[in-house]
C-alpha positions in Angstrom: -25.3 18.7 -20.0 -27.8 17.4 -22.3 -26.7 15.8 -25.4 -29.4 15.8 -28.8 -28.9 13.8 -31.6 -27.7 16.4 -33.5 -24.8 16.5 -31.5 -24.5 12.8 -31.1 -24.1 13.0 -35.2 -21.7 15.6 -35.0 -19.3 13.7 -32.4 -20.0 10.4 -34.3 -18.7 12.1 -37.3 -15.7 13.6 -35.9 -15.0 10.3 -34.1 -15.5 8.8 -37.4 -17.7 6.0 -36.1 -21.4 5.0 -37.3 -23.8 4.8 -35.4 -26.6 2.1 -35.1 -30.0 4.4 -34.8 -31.5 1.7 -32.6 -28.4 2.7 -29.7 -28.7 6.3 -30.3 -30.9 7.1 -27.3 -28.5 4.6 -25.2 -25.2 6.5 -26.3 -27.3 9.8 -25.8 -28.0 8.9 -21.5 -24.5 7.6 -21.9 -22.8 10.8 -23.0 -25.0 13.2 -21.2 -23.8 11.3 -18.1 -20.3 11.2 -18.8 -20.6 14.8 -19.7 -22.7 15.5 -16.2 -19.8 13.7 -14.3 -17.5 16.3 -15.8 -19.3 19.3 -15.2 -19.2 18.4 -11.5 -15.0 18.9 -11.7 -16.1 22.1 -11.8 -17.1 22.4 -8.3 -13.7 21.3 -6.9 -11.5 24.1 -5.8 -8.1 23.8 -7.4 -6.4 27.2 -6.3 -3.0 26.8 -5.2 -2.8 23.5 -7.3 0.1 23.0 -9.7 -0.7 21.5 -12.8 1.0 18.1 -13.7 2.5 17.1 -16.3 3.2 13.4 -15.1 0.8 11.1 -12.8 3.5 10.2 -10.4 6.6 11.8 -9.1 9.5 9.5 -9.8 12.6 10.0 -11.9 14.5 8.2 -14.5 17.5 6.8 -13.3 20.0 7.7 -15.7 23.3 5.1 -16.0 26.7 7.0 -17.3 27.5 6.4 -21.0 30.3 4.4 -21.4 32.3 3.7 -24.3 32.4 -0.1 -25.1 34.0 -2.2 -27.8 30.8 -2.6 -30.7 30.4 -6.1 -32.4 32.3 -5.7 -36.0 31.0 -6.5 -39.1 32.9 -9.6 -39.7 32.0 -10.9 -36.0 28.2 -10.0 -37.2 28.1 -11.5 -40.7 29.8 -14.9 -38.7 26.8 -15.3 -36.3 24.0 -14.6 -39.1 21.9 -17.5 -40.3 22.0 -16.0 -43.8 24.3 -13.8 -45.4 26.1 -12.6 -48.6 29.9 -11.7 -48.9 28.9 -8.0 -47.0 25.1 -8.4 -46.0 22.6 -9.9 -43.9 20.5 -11.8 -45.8 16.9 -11.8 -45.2 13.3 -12.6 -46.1 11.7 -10.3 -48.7 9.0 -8.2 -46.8 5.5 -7.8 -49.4 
């Protein structure tokens, strides 16, 4: 496929990108090859193939929830550097 530079504007846009009008002609060979490359994914006979939604077959290993005791608020405030009577003390973000 043979990409003009009306079409290299148009993507450039939509990419939201400038481009330098001394590389046009270079990103013009460059897209018209990628879009060449593509075109030839055409040729491939994919009957009988399944879509995927994932590159490789493996599953999560799920653990079991468990119940455990959770760190209480007085054992939290102890191992804070800073702290009020109730609250974590901490630098003010700008």
């Amino acid at each position: 496929m043979k990409v003009d530079r009306d079409t290299l504007h148009k993507i450039a846009h939509l990419a939201r990108i400038k481009v330098n009008p001394a590389q046009e002609e270079a990103y013009i060979n460059n897209l018209s090859e990628i879009l060449d490359w593509v075109e030839k994914l055409n040729e491939v006979d994919t009957d009988g193939v399944e879509p995927l939604t994932h590159m490789t077959m493996e599953t999560n290993m799920w653990r079991e929830d468990e119940t455990k005791e959770h760190l209480s608020h007085e054992k939290g405030l102890a191992l804070a550097p800073k702290k009020d009577s109730d609250y974590f003390r901490v630098p003010k973000v700008k």
